[in-house]
Each structure stands twice: as C-alpha cells, then as structure tokens.
N, C-alpha and C positions, 0 to 999 in steps of 0.2 A: 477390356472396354466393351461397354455393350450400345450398340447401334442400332436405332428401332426403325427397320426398313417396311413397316406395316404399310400399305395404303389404303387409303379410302375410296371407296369408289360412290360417286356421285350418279342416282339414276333417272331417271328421266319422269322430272315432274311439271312438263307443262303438256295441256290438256291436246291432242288432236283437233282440226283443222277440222271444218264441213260447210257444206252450203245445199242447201234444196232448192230446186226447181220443179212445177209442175205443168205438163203439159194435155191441152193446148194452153195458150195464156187465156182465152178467154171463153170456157166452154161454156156450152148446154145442156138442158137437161137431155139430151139423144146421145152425146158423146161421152165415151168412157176416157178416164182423166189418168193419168200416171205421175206418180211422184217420185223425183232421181236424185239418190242423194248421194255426195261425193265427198269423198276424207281423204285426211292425209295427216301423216304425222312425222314429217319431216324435222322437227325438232331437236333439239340436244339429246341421246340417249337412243332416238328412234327406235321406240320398242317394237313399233308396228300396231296395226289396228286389232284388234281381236271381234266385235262387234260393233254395229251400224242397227240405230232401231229409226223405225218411221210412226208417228203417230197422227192419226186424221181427227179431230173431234173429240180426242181426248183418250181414246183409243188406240192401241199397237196395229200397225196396219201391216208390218212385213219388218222379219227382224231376218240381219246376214249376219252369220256367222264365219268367222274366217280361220279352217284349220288345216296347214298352218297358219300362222296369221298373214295378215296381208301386212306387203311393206312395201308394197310399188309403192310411185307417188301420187297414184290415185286411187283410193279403192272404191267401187262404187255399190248402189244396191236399189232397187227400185218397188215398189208397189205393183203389187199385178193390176193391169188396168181396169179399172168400173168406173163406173153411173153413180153417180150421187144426186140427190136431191135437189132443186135450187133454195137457192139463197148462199149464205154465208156459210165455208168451211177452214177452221183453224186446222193449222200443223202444223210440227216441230219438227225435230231430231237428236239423236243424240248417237255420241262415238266413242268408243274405251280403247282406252290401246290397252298394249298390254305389258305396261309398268310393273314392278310388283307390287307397288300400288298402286291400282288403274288411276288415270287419268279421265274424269270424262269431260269430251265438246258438246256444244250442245249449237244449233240455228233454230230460230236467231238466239244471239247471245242470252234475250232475257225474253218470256212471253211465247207468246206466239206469230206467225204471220197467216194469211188466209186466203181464198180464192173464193170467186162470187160463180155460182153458176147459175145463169141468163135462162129461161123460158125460149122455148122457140115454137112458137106457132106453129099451127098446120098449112097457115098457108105461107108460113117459109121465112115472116116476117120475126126478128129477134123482139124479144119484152123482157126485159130488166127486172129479175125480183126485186 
C-alpha cells in the first residue's frame, strides 16, 4: 500500500506591521526633526523583519537593515535628525520581512502623510508657512 505522508508547508504571506512618527509634532525651521519608524511582523509564519526604509519628499532618507533579522516585537529605525525647510514635507515607509517571498508594509497604507514646518521669527514669535 502506498501512503503519501508529504506535507505542505504554508509560509508566511501577510505584509509586516509599521507606523511613523515624527518628532517634535510641530517644528520650526531652527529645530532638527526625526523620523521613528516601528515594525512588526507578528503574523502567521513570522519570518521576521529583514529591512525598514524611511523616505522624506520622495527621497530614501535612512534605510535599517537587520542581520540577523529582527523578530522582536518591535523593530524600530529612525532618521538622523535635521532642518528642513518650511512648508510642507511628505513621508512614507516601508517594511520586508523576510518570507521567501518578501512581504512588503508600507505607512500609511496608501499615499503619503506629511509635516508642516512653521517659520519662527527672530523675535521668538511663530509664523505659519
């Protein structure tokens, strides 16, 4: 008799976890700005993170790599801190585990979100670009 004991193994196809924050919330153009971004890929399969990218403006602004990978339940990675311009700046993110075939997260889900940075006078008074 022949008995087919094969199994299949199912691996881990949903996307990693992330959210950004950037701090202060409401800078100026004198304050240098940091962006902290946090993953996780607690998931069915949890392959673990393997990269976390940050981008400001459309631009890669600090990419982590994680080797081994990361599998805490948080992995994080941050922008080294600057000055930016005022007015309006967009950022995203995105996260790969490390599936054998990656998965990627991305914040926000779809787009971008952004951060206004305020004018500050000399004599100390804020002005709104």
């Amino acid at each position: 008799d022949y008995v087919n004991t094969s199994q299949v193994t199912v691996g881990d196809t949903i996307a990693p976890t992330i959210s950004v924050t950037h701090s202060p919330n409401n800078p100026t153009n004198a304050q240098q700005i940091t962006l902290n971004a946090v993953a996780s890929d607690l998931n069915t399969g949890n392959s673990g993170i393997s990269k976390i990218q940050i981008y400001v403006d459309g631009s890669v602004k600090q990419i982590c790599t994680f080797s081994p990978i990361c599998t805490l339940a948080t992995c994080t990675c941050a922008t080294t801190p600057q000055t930016y311009s005022t007015g309006t700046h967009t950022y995203y993110a995105t996260v790969v585990d490390n599936a054998p075939t990656p998965n990627i997260g991305t914040y926000p889900l779809s787009g971008t979100t952004s951060f206004n940075v305020s004018i500050i006078s000399t004599s100390g008074l804020w002005v709104s670009a």
